[in-house]
C-alpha positions in Angstrom: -3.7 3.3 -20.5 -4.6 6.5 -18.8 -2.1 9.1 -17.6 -2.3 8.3 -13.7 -1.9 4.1 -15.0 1.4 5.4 -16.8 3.1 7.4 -14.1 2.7 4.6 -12.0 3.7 1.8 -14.6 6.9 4.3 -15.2 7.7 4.8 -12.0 7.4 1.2 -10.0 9.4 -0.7 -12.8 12.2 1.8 -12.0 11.8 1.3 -8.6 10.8 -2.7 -8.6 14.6 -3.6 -7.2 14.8 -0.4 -4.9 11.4 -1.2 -3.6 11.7 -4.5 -2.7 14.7 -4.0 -0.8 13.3 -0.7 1.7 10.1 -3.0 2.7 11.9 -6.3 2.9 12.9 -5.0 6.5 9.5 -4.6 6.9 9.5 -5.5 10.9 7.8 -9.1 11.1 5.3 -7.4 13.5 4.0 -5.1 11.0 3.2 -8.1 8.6 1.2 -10.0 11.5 -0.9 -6.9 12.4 -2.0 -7.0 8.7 -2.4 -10.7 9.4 -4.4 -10.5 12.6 -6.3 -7.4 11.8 -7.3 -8.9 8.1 -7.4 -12.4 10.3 -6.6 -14.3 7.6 -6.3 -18.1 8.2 -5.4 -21.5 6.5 -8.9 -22.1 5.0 -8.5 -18.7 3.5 -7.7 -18.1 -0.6 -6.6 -14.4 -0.7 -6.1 -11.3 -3.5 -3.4 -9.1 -3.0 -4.3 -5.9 -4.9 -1.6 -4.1 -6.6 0.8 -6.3 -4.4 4.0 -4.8 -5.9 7.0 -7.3 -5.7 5.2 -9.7 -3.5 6.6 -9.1 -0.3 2.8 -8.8 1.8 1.3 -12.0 -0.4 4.4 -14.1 0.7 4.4 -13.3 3.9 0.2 -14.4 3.9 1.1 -17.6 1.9 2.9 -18.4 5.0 -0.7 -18.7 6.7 -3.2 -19.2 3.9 -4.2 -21.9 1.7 -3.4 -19.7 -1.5 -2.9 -16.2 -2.3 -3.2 -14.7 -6.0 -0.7 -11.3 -6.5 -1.9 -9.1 -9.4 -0.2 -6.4 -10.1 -0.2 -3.7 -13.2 3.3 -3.5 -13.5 5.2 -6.6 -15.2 8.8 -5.7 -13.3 6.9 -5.9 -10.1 5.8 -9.2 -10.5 9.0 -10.6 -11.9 10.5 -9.3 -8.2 7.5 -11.3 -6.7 8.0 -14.6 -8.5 12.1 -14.2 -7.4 10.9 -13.7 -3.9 8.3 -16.6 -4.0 11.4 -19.3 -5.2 13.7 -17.7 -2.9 11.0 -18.8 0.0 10.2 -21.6 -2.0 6.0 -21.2 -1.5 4.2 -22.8 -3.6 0.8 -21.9 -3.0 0.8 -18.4 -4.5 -0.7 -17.2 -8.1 0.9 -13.8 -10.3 -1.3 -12.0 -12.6 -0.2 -9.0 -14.3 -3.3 -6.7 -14.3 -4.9 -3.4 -12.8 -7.1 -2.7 -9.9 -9.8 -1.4 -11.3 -11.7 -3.5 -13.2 -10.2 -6.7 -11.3 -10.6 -9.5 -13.8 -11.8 -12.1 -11.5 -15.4 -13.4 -10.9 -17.9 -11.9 -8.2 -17.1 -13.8 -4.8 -13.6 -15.5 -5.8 -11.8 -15.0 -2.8 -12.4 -15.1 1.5 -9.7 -12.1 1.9 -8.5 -9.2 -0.7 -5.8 -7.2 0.6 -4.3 -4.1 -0.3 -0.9 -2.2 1.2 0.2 0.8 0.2 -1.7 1.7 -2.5 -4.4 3.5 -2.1 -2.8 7.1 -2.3 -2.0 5.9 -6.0 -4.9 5.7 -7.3 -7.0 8.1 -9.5 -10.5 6.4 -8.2 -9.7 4.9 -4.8 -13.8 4.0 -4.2 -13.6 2.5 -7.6 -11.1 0.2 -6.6 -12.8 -0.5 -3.1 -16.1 -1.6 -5.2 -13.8 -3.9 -7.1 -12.3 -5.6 -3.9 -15.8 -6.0 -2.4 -17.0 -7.7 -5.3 -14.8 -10.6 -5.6 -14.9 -10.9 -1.8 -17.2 -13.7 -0.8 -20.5 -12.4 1.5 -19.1 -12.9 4.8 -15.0 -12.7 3.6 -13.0 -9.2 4.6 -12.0 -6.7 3.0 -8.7 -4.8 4.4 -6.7 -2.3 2.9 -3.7 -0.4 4.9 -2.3 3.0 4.0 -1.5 6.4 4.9 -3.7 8.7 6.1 -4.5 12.0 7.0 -6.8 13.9 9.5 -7.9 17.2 7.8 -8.3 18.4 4.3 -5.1 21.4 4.9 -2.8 18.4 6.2 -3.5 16.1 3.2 -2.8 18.9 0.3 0.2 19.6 2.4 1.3 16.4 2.6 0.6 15.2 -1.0 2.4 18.1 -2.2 5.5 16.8 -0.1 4.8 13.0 -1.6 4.7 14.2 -5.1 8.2 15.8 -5.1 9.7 12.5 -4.3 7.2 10.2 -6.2 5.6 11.5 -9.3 2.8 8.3 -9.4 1.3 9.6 -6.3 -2.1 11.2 -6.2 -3.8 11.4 -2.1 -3.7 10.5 1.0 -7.3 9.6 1.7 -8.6 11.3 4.9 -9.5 8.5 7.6 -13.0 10.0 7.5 -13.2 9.0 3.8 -11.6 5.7 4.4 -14.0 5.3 6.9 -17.0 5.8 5.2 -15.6 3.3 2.1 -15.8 0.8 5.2 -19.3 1.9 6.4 -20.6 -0.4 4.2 -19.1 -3.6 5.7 -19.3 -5.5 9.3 -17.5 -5.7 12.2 -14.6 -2.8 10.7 -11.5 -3.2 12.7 -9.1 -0.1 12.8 -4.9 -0.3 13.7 -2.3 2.0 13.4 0.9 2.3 13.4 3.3 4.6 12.4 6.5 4.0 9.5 9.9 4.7 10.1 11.5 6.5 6.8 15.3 8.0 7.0 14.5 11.2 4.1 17.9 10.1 2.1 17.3 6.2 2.0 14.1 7.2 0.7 15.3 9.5 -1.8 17.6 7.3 -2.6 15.3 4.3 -3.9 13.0 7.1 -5.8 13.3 8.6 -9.1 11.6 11.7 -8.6 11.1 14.6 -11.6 14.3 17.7 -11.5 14.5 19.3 -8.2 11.9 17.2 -6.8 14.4 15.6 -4.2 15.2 19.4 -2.7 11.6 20.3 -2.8 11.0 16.8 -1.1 13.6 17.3 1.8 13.0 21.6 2.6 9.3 20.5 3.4 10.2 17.3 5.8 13.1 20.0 7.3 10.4 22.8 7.7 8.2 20.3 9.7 10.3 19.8 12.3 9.3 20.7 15.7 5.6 21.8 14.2 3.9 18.3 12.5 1.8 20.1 10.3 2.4 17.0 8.2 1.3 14.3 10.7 4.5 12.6 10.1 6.5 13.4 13.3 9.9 14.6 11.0 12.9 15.0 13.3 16.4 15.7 12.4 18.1 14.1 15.0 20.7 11.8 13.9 20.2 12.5 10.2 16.3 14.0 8.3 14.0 11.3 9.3 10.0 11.4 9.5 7.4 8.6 10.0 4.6 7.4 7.5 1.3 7.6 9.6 -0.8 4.1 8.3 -4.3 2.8 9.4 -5.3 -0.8 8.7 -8.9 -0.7 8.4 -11.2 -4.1 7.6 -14.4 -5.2 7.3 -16.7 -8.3 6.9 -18.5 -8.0 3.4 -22.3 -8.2 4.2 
């Protein structure tokens, strides 16, 4: 297992509990954005890639036929297969694996998904090729993430991310996100924009000595400016918003 594989291994089985309670308050219109923009259906059989502790792959099994979770880290999917019994759904499928290779067949699925994952990987593209190829020609291909709108803003910003979380590499620029997509049909775009309060955050991370500080001068120093793109006020408490683009396409 490679370096970038580890940190993130290390990092989200410390965090699989923490996690899963910040996002399951995940606003129900947030999950049926994903849902209409990725228009996912009852016909549909759908891959969740790198779907963490389940909480986007339940909420599709709500709508889908069936939806397979994989995920590289094995405390993740224990989180996910709690949440699934505590629904009781039935029609949902765990595999402990990594993005990239995926270990299913070319054309297995009418939907792959992805949420929040793309700024932790090494070889986002790489991973994109992977979700195209077990998409069936004319299924879609969404993934949903933060981005950013100019090369200075994104090494600002993921200098900020990796104080709090160690397992985080990029934030793609939307132009690079949008080329990834140039190669698909009918490419839909949202956005939408993440609440975060800085100390609930830092309180559900595990970041490396001094990282927290580091993590909470920057958000403070972007107050009133938005260098970041992440509209940080200090009204009430540090607070900032995660700025997230839904982008999907119809695989040729």
């Amino acid at each position: 297992m490679d370096k970038q594989r580890q940190l993130i291994v290390e990092q989200f089985t410390r965090q699989a509990v923490p996690f899963s309670g910040m996002h399951a308050r995940d606003d129900s219109e947030i999950h049926q954005l994903l849902i209409n923009t990725a228009d996912i259906g009852s016909n549909d059989e759908v891959l969740d890639v790198a779907c963490g502790p389940g909480l986007v792959a339940c909420e599709l099994a709500k709508v889908a036929r069936h939806v397979t979770g994989v995920d590289l880290t094995r405390a993740m999917i224990d989180q996910a297969e709690t949440r699934q019994k505590s629904l009781g759904l039935t029609n949902l499928t765990w595999n402990v694996g990594d993005a990239q290779p995926l270990t299913f067949p070319d054309a297995s699925f009418t939907r792959v998904v992805t949420r929040y994952t793309f700024h932790h990987f090494s070889d986002p593209a790489g991973v994109f090729a992977e979700m195209v190829r077990v998409c069936k020609p004319g299924g879609r291909v969404t993934v949903c993430d933060v981005f950013m709108t100019s090369r200075e803003q994104g090494e600002a910003y993921d200098r900020m991310e990796k104080f709090r979380d160690p397992s985080h590499t990029r934030a793609l620029p939307l132009t690079e996100l949008q080329a990834l997509f140039s190669t698909l049909d009918d490419v839909r775009q949202e956005f939408y924009k993440y609440p975060a309060d800085v100390e609930d955050l830092l309180s559900r991370a595990f970041p490396d000595p001094g990282g927290a500080d580091a993590f909470r001068q920057m958000v403070a120093a972007d107050v009133g400016i938005n260098r970041l793109g992440i509209d940080a006020s200090s009204k009430g408490g540090l607070k900032f918003a995660f700025p997230v683009v839904i982008m999907s396409g119809v695989k040729r």
